[in-house]
DSSP file (Angstrom, degrees, kcal/mol; ACC not computed):
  #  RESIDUE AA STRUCTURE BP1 BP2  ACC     N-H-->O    O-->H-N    N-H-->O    O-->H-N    TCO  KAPPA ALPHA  PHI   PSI    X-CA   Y-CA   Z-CA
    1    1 A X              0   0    0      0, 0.0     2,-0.0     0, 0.0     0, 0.0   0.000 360.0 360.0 360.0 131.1   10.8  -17.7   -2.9
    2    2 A X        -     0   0    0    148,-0.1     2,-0.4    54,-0.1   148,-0.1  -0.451 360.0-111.1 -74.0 159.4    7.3  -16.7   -2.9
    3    3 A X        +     0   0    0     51,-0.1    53,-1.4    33,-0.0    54,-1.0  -0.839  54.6 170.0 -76.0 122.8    5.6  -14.9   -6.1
    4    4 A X  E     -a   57   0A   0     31,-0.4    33,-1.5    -2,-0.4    54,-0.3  -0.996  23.0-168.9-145.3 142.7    4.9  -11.4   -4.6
    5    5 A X  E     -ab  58  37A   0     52,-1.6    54,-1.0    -2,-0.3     2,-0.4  -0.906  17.0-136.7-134.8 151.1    3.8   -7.8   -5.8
    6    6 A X  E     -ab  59  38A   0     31,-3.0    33,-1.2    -2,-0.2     2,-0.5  -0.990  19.1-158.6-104.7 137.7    3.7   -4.4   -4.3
    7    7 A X  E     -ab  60  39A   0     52,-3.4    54,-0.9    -2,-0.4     2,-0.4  -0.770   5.2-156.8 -94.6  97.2    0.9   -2.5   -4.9
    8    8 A X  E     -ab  61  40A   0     31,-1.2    33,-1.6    -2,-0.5    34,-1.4  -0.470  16.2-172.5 -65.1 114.4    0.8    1.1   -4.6
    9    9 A X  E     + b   0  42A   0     52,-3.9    11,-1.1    -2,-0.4    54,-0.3  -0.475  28.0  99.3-100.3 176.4   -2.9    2.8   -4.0
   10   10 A X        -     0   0    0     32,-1.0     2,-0.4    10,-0.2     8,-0.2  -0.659  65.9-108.8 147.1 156.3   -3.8    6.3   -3.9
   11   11 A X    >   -     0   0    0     -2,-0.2     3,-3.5    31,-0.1     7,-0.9  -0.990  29.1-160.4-100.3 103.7   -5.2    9.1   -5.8
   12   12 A X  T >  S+     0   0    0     -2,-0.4     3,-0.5     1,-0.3   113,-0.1   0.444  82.4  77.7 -75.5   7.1   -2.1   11.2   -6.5
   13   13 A X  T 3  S+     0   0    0      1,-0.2   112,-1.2   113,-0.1    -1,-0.3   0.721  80.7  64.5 -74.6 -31.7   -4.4   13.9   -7.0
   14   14 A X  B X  S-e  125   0B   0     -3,-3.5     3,-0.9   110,-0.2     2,-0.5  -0.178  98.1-123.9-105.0  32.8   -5.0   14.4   -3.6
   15   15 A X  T <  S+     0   0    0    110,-4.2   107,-0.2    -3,-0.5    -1,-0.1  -0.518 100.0  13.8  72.5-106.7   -1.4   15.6   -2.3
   16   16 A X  T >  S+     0   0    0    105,-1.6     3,-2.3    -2,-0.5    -1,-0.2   0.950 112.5  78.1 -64.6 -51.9   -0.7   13.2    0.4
   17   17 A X  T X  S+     0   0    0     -3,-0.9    46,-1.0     1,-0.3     3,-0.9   0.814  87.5  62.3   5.9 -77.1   -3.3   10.8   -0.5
   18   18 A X  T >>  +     0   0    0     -7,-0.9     3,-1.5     1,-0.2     4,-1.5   0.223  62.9 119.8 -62.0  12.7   -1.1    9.4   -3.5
   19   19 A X  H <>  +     0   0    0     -3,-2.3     4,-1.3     1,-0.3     3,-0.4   0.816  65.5  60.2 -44.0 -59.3    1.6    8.2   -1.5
   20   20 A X  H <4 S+     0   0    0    -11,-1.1    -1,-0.3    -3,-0.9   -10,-0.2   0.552 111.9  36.4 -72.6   2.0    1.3    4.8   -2.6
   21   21 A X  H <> S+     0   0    0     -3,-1.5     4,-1.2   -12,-0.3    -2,-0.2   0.691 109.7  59.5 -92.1 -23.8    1.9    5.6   -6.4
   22   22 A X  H >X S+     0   0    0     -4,-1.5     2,-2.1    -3,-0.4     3,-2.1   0.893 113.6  44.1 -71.6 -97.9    4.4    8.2   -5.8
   23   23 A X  H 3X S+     0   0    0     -4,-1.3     4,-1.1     1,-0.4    -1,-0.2   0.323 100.8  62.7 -22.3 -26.2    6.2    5.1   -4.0
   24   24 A X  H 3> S+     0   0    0     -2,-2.1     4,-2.1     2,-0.2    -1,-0.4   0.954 103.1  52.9 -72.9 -64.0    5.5    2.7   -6.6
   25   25 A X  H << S+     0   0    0     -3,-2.1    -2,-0.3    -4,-1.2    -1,-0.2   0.832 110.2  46.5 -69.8 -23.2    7.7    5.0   -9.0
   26   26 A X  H >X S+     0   0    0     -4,-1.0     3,-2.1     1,-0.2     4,-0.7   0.921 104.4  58.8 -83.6 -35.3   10.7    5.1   -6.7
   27   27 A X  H >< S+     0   0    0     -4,-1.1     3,-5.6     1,-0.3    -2,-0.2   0.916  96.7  63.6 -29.1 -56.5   10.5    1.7   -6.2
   28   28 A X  T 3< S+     0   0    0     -4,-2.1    -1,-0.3     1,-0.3    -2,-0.1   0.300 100.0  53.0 -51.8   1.8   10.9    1.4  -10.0
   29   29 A X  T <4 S+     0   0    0     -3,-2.1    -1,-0.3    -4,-0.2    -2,-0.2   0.463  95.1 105.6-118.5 -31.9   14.3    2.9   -9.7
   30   30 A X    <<  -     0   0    0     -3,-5.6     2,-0.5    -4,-0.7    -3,-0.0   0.032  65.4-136.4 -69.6 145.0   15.2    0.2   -7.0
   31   31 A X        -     0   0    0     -2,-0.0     2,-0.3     0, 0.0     3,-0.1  -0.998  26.3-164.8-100.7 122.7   17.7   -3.2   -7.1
   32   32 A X        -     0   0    0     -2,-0.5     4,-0.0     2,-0.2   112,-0.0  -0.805  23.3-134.0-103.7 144.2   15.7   -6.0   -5.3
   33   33 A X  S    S+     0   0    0     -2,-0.3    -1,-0.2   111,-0.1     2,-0.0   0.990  93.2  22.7 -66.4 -57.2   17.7   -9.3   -4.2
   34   34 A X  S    S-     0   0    0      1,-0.1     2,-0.4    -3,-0.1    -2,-0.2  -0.030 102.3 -68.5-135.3-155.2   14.9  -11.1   -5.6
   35   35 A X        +     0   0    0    112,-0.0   -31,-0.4     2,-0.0     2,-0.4  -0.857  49.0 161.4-113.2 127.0   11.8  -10.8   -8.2
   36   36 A X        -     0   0    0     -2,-0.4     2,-0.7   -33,-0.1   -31,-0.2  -0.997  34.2-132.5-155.2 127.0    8.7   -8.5   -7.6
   37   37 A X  E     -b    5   0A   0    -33,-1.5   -31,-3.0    -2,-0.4     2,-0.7  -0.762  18.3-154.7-104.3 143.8    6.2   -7.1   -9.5
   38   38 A X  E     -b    6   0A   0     -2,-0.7     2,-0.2   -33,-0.2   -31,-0.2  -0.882  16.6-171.5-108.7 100.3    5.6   -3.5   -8.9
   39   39 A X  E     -b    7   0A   0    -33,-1.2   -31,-1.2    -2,-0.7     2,-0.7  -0.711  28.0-147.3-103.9 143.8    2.0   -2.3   -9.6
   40   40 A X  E     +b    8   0A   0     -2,-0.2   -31,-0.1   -33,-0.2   -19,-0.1  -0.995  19.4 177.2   5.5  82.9    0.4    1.2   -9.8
   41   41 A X  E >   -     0   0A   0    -33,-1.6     3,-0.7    -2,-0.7   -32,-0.2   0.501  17.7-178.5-102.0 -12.7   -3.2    0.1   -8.5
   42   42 A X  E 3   -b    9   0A   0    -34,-1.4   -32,-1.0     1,-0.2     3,-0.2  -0.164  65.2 -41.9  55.8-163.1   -4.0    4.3   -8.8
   43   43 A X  T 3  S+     0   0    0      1,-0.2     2,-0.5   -34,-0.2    -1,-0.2   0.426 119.3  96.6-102.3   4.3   -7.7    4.1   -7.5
   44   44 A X    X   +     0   0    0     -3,-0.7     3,-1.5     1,-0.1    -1,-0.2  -0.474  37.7 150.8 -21.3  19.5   -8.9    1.4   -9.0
   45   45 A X  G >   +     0   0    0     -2,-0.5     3,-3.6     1,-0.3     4,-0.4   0.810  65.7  65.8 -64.1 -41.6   -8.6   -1.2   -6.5
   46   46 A X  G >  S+     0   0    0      1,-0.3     3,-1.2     2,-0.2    -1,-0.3   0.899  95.4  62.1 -39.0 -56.8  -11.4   -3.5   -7.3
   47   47 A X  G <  S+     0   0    0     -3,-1.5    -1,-0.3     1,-0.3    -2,-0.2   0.484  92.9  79.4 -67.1 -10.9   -9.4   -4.2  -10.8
   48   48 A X  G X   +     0   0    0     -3,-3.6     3,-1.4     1,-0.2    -1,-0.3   0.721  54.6  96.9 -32.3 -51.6   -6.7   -5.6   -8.3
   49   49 A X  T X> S+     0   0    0     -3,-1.2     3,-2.1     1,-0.4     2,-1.4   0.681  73.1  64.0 -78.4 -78.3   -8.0   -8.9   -7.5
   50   50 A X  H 3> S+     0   0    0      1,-0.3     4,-0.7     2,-0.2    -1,-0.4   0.591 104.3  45.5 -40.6 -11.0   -5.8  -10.8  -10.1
   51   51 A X  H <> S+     0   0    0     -3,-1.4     4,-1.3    -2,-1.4    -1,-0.3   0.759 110.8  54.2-101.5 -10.9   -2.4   -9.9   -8.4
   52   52 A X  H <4 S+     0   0    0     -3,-2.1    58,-0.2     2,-0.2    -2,-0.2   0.698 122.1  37.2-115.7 -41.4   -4.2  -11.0   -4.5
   53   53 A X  H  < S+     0   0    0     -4,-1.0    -2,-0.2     1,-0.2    -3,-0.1   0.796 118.7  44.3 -97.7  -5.1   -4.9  -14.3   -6.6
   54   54 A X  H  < S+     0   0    0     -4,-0.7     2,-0.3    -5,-0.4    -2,-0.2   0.910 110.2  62.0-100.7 -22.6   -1.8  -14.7   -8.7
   55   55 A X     <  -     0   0    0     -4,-1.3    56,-0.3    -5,-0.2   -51,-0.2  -0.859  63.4-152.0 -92.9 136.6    0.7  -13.9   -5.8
   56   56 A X  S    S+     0   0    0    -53,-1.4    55,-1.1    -2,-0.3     2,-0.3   0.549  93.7  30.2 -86.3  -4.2    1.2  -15.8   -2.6
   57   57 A X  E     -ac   4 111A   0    -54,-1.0   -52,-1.6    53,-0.2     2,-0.3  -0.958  69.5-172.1-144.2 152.1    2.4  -12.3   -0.6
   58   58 A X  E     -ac   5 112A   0     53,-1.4    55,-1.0    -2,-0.3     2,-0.3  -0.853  10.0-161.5-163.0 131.0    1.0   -8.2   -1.7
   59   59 A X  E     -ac   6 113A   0    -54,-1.0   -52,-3.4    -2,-0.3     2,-0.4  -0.848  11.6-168.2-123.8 141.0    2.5   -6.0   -0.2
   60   60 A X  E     -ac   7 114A   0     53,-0.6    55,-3.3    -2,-0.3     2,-0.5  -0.972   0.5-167.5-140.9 125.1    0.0   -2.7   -0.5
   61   61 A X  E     +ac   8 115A   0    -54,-0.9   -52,-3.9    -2,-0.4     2,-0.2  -0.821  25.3 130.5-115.2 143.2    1.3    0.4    0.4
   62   62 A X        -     0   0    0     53,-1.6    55,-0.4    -2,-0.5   -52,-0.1  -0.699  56.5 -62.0 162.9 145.2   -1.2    3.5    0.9
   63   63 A X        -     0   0    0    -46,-1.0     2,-0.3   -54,-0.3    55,-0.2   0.135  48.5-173.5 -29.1 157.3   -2.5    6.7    3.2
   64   64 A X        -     0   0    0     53,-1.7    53,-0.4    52,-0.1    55,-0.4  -0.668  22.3-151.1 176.3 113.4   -3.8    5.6    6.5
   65   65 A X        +     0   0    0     -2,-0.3     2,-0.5    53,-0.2    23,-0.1  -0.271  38.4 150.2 -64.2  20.3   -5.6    7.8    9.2
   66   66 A X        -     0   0    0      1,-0.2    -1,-0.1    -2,-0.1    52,-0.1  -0.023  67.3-109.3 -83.7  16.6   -4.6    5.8   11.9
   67   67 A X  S    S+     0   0    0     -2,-0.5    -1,-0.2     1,-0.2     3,-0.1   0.373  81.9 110.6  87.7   9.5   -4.6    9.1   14.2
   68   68 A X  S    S-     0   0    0      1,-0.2    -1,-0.2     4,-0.1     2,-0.1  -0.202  80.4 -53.3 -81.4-159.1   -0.5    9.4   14.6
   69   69 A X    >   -     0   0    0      1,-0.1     3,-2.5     2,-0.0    -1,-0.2  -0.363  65.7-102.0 -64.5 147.6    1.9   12.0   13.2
   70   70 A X  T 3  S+     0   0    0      1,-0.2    49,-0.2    -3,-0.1    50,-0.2  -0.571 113.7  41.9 -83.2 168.4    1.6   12.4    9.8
   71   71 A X  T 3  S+     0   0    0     47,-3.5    -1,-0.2     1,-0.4    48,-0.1   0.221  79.1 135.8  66.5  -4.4    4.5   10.5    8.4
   72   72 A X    <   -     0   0    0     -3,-2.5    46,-3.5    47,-0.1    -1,-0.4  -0.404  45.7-139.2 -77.9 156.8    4.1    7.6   10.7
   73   73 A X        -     0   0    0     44,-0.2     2,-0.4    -2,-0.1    44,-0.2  -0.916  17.1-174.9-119.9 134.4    4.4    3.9    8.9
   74   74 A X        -     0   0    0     -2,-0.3    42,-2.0    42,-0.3     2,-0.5  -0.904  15.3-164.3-127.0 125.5    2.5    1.4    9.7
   75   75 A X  E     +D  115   0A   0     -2,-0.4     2,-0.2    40,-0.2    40,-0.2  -0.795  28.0 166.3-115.6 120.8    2.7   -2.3    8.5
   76   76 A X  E     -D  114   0A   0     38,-2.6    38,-1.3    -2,-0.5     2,-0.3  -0.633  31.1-139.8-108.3 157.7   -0.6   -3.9    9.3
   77   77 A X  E  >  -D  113   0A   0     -2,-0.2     4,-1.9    36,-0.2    36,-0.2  -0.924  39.2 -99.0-127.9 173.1   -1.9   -7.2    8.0
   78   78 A X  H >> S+     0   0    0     34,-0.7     3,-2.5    -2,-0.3     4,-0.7   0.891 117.8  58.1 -29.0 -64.9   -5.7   -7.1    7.2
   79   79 A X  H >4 S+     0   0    0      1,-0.3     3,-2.3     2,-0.2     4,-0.3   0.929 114.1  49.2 -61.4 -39.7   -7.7   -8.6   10.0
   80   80 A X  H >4 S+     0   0    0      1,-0.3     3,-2.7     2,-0.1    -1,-0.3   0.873  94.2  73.2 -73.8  -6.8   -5.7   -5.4   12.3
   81   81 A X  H XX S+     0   0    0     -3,-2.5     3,-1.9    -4,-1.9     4,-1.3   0.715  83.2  73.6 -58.4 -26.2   -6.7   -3.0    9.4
   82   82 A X  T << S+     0   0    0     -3,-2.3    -1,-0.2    -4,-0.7    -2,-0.1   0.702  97.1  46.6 -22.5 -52.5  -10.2   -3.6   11.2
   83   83 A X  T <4 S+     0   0    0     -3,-2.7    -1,-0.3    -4,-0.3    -2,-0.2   0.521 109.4  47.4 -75.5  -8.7   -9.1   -1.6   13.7
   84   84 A X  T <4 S+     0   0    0     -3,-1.9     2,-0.4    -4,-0.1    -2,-0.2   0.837  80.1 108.1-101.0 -36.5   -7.6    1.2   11.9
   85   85 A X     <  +     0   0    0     -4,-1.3     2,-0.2    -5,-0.1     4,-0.0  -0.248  49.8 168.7 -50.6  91.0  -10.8    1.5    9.6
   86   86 A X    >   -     0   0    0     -2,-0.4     3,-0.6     1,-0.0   -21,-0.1  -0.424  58.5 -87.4-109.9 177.4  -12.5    5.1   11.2
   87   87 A X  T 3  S+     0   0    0      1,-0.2    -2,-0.1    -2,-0.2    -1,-0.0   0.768 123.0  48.8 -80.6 -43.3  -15.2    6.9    9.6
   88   88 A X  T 3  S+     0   0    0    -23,-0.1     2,-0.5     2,-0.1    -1,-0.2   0.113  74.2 128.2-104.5  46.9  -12.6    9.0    7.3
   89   89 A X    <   -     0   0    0     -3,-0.6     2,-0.4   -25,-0.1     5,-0.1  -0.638  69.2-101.5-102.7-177.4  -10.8    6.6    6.2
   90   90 A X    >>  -     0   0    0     -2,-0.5     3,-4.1     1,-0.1     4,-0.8  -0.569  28.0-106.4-103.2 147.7  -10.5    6.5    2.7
   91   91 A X  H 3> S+     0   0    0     -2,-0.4     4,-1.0     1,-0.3     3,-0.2   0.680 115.2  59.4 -19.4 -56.0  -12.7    3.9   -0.1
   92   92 A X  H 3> S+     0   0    0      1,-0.3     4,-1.7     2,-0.1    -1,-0.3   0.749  89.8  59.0 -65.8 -21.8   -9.4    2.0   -0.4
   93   93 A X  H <> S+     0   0    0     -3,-4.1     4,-0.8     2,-0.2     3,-0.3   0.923 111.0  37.9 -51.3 -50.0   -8.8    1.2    2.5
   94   94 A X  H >< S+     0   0    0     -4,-0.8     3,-0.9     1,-0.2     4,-0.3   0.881 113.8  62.2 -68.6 -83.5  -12.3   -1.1    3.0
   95   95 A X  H 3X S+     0   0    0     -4,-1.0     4,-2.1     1,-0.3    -1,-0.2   0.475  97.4  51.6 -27.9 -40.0  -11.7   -2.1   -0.7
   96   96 A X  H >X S+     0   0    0     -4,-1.7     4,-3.2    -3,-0.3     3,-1.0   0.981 117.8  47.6 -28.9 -75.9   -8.0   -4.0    0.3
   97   97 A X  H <X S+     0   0    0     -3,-0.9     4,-2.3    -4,-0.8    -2,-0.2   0.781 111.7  43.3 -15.8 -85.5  -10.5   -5.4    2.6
   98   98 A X  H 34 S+     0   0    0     -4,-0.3     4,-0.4     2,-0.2    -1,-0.3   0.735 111.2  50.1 -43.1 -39.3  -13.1   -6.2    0.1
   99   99 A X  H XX S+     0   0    0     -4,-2.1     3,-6.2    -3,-1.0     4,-2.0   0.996 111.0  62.9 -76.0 -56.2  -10.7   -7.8   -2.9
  100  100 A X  H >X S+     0   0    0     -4,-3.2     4,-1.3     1,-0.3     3,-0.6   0.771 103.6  40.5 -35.3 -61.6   -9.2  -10.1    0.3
  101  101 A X  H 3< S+     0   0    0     -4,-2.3     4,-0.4     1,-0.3    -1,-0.3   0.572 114.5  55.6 -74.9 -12.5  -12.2  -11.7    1.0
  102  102 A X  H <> S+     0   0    0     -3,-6.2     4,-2.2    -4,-0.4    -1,-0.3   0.897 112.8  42.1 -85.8 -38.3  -13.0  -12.1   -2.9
  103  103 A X  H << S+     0   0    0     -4,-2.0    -2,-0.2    -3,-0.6    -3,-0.1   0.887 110.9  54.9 -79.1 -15.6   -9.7  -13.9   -3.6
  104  104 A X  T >< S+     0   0    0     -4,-1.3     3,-1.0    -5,-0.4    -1,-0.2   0.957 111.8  43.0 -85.6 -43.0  -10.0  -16.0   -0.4
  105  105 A X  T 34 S+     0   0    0     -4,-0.4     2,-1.9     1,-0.3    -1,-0.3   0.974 103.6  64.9 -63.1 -16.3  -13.8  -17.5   -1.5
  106  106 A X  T 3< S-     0   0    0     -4,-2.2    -1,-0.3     2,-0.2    -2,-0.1  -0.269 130.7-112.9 -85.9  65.8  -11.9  -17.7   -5.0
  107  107 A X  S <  S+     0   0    0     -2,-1.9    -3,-0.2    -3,-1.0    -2,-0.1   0.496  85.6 114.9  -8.4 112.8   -9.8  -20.6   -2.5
  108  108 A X        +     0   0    0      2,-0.0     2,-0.5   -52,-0.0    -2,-0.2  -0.441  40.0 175.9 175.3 110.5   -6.6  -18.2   -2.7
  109  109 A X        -     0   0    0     -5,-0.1   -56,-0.1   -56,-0.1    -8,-0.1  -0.832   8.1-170.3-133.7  96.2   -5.4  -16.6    0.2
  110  110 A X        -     0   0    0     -2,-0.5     2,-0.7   -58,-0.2   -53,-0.2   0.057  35.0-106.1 -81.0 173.7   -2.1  -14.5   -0.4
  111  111 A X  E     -c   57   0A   0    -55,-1.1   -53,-1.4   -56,-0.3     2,-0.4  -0.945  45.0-163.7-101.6 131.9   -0.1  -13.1    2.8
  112  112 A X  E     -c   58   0A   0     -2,-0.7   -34,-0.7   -55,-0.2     2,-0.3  -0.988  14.5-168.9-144.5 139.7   -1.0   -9.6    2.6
  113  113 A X  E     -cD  59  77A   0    -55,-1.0   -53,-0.6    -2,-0.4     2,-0.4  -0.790  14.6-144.7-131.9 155.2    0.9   -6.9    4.5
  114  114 A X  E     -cD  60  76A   0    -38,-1.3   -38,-2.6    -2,-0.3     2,-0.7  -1.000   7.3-161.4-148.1 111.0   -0.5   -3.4    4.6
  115  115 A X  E     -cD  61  75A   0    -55,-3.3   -53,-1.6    -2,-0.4   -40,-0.2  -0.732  22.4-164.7-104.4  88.3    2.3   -0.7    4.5
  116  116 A X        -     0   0    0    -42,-2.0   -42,-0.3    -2,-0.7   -53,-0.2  -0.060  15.1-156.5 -61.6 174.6    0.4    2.3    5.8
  117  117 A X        -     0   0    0    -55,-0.4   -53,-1.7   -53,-0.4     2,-1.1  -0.832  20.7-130.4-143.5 112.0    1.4    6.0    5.6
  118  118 A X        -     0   0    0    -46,-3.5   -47,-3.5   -55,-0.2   -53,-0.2  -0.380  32.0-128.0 -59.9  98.2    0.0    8.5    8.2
  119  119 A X        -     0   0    0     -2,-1.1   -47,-0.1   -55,-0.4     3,-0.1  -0.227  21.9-173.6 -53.7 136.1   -1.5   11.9    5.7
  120  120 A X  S    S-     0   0    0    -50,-0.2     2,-0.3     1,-0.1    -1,-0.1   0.693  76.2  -0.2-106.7 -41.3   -0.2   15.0    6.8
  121  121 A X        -     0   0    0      2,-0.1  -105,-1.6  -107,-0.0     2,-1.4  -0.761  61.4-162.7-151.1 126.4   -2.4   16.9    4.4
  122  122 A X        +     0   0    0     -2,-0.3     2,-0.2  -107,-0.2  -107,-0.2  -0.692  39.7 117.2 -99.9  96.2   -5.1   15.6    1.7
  123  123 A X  S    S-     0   0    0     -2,-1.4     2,-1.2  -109,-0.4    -2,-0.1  -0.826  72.8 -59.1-150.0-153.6   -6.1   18.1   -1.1
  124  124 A X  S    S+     0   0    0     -2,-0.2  -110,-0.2  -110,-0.1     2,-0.2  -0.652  85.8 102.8 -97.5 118.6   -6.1   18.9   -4.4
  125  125 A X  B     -e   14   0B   0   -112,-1.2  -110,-4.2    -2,-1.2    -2,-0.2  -0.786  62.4-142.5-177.0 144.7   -2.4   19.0   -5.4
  126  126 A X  S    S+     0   0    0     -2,-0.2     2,-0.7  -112,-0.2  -112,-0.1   0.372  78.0  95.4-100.4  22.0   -0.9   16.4   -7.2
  127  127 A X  S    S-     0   0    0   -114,-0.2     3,-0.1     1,-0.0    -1,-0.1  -0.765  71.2-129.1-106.0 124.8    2.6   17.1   -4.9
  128  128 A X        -     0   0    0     -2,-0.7     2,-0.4     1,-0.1  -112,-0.2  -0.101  41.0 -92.5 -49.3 176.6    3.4   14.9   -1.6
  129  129 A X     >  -     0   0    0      1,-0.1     4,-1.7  -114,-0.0     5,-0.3  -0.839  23.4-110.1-110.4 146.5    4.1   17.0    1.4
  130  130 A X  H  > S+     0   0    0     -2,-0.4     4,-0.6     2,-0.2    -1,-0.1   0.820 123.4  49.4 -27.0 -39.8    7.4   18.1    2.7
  131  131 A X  H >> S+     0   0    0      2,-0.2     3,-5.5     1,-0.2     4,-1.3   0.955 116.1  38.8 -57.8 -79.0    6.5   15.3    5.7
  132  132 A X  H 34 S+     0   0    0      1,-0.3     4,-0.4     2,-0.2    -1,-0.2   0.831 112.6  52.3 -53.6 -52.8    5.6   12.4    3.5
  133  133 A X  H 3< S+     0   0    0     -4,-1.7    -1,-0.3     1,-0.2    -2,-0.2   0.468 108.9  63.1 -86.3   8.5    8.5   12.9    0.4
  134  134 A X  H X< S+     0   0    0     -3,-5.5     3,-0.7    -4,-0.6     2,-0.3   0.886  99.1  50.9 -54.7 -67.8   10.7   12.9    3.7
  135  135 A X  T 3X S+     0   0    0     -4,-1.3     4,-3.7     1,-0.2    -2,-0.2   0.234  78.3 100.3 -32.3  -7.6    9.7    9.5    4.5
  136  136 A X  T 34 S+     0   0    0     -4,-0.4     4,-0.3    -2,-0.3    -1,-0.2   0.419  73.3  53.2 -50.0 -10.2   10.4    8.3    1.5
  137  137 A X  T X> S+     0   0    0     -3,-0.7     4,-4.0     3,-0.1     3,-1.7   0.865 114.0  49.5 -89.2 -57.4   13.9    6.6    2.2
  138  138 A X  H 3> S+     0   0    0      1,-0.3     4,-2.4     2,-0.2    -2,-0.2   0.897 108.6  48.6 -91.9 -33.6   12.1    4.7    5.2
  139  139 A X  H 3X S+     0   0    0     -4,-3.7     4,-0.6     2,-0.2    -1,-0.3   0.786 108.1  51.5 -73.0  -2.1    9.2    3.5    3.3
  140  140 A X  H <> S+     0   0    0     -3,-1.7     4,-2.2    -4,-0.3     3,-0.3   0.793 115.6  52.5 -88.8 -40.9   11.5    2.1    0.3
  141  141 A X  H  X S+     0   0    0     -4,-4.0     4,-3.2     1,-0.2    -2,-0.2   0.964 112.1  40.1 -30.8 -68.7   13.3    0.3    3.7
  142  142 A X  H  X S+     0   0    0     -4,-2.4     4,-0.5     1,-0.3    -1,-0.2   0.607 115.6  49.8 -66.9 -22.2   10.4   -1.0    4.9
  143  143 A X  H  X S+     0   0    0     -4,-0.6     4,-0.9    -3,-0.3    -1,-0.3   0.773 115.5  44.1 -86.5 -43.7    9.2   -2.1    1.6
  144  144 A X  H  < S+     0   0    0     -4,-2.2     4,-0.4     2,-0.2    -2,-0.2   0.880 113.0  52.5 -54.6 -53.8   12.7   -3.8    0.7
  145  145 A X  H  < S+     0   0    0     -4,-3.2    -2,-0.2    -5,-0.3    -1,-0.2   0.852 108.6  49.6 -65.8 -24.9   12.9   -5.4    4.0
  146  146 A X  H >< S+     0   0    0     -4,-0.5     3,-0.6    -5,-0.2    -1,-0.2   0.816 117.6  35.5 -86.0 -16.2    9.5   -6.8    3.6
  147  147 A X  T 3< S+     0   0    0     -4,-0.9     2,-6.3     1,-0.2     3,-0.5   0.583 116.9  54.5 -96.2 -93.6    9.8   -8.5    0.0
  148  148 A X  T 3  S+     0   0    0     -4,-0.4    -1,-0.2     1,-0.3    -2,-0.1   0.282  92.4  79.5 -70.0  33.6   13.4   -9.4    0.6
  149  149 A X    <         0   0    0     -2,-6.3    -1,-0.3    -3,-0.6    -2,-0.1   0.544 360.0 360.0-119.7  12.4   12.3  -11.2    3.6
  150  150 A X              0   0    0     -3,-0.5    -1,-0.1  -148,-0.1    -2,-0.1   0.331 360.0 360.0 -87.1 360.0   11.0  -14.4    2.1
């Protein structure tokens, strides 16, 4: 079984934004077949880089503008995140980006899965939107199925 964390990003400040910390706390609520650490990375992503070198899979869950309906999931791995990357997408996204390419020259290269969430609306309120806190059942799915799939 590999050593694996999820990390949830986000500024929960921002409504949708915070998706991946609101997610992080149901998680915490969750039974996993097998052992996971469950992180709150908040906006702070640079301060990441120890879980990208101390686990061989990160799983990183966070908003992503990838131009669908909001609520769409997307599980990405880096290099496609390339493609997703538009002019608004938000600092964490390139930062994922950024920490990867520090752990890899620090010879560590985890498997890193990128659980996207399509914003329906980013502003200042620190409550998801009816869309996104639907979607919550199917991203604790997709998030279950992907650590319990080692």
């Amino acid at each position: 079984m590999k050593k694996q964390c999820v990390i949830g990003i986000g500024n929960i400040l921002l409504r949708d934004d915070g998706i991946g910390v609101h997610l992080i706390s149901e998680l915490l609520k969750e039974k996993f077949k097998c052992d996971v650490d469950l992180i709150d990375g908040g906006t702070s992503t640079f301060d990441l880089l120890g879980y990208f070198i101390d686990n061989e899979k990160v799983i990183v869950v966070d908003s992503l503008k990838g131009g669908h309906e909001p609520g769409t999931i997307y599980r990405i791995t880096p290099e496609e995140l390339g493609t997703y990357i538009k002019a608004n997408s938000s600092l964490h996204d390139v930062q994922v980006f950024d920490i990867l390419k520090q752990a890899k020259l620090m010879g560590h290269n985890p498997e890193v899965i990128i659980i996207g969430v399509e914003p329906y609306e980013i502003f200042y309120d620190m409550e998801l939107s009816p869309t996104l806190k639907n979607e919550i059942p199917n991203i604790i799915r997709i998030v279950k199925e992907e650590i319990e799939s080692e």
